[in-house]
N, C-alpha and C positions, 0 to 999 in steps of 0.2 A: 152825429155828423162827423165825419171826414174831415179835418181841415188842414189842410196844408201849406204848411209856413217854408217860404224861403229865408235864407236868413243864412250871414256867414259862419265860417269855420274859424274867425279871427275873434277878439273882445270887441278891438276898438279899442278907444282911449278916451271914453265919456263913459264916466260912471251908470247915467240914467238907461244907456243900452242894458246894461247887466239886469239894473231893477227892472227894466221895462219887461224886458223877455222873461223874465220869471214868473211876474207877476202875469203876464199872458200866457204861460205854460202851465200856470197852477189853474186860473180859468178854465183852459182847454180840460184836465183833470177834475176840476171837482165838476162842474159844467156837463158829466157823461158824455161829453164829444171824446176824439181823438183824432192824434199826433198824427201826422204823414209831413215825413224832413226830410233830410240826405245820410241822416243813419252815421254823423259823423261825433265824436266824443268829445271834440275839443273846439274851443272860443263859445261863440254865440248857439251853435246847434247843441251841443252838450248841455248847457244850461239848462237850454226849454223841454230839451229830453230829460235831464233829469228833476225839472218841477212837476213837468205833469206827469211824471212815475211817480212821485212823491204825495199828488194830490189824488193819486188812487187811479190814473188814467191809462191807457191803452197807447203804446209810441211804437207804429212803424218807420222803419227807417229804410232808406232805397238808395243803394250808395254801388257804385262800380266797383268791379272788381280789382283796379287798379288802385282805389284808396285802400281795401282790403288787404290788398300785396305789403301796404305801408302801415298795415294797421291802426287804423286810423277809426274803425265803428266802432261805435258803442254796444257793446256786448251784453248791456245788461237791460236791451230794452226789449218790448213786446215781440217783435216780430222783426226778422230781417232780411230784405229784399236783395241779393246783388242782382245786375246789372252787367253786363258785356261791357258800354261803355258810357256816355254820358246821355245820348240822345238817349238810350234805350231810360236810361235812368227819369229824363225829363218828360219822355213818352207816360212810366210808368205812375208816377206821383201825380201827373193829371190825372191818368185814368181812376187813380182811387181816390181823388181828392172831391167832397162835395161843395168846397168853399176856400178859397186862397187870399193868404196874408203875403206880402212882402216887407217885411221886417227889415231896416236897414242893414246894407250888404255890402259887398262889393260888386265886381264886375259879373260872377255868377248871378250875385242872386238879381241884377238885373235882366241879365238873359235868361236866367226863368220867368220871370214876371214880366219880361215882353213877349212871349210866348206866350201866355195865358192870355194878356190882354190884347193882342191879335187874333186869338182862335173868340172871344167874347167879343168882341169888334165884329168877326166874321160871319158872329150864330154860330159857329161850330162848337162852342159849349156854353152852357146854360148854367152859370157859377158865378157868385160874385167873384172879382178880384181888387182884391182893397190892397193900398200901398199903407202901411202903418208910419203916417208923418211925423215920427217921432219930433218935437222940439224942429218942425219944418225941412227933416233931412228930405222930401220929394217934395218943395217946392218947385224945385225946379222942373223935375218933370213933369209936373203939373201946369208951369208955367209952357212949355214946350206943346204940350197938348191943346192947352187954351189955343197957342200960335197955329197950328194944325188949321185949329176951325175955323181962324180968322183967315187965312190962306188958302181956303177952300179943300184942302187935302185932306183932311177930317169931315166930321161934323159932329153933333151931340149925340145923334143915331148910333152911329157906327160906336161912339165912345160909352152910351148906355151899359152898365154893369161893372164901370171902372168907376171904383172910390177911392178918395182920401181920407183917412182917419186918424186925428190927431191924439188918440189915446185908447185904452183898451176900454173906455166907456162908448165910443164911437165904434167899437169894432161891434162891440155887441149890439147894441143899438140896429144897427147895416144888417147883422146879421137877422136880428129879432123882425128886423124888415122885409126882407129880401128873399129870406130861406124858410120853406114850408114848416 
């Protein structure tokens, strides 16, 4: 399986980000799934690209040609996708993704993972999309979503396929559920 993690190009400045994502990278690797990221070498994508190289896995990476310009990819992963510009890039990483993490981010990697979870909302694609709640960083948008339904602007339907999962026991679990 495919899986495609969003997740920034920054650390952060919480430790348990660093352990978490590796410890989810080395999964993805030993696990026979594979990597589909943004192909980027440094903060949080570098990490998980270079655990599940490390855990014997497969990491595509699909990054613009703009961050290229800045050198900015990981040169030593599986395979490498550029991209014209960013839509093409978030086009591309859906199409080969069989299953979506949203790993805590910034402003990206939420506008990837509202993308997913709008085309899952919509039926326009058939993939889990899980927010990874690391230590409750997507309460909120969780909480947001709840309000949604209570507001009538939602409902549980349309939100069917969006999970929370508060660890990488949870991701698997969702997956071991959810995915053929």
């Amino acid at each position: 399986m495919n899986i495609t993690v969003y997740l920034g190009a920054l650390e952060g400045n919480d430790p348990a980000l660093g352990n978490a994502v590796r410890e989810l990278g080395t999964w993805i690797g030993e696990s026979g799934n594979s990597l589909v990221y943004g192909g980027s070498k440094s903060g949080l994508m570098g990490q998980i690209a270079e655990s599940v190289l490390n855990a014997g896995g497969k990491v595509t990476g699909v990054e613009p040609q703009f961050f290229i310009d800045s050198e900015l990819q990981y040169d030593e992963i599986t395979k490498l996708i550029v991209t014209k510009d960013m839509a093409e890039r978030k086009a591309k990483m859906i199409e080969l993704g069989d299953a979506f993490i949203a790993f805590p981010g910034g402003t990206g990697t939420l506008e990837e993972i509202t993308e997913v979870m709008s085309m899952v909302s919509l039926k326009h694609l058939d993939a889990p999309c899980i927010l990874y709640n690391l230590n409750g960083y997507y309460d909120s948008l969780k909480q947001l979503l709840d309000h949604m339904i209570k507001m009538g602007l939602s409902s549980e339907n349309r939100q069917q396929g969006i999970y929370f999962a508060d660890d990488l026991e949870d991701i698997k679990a969702l997956l071991a559920t959810v995915t053929k």
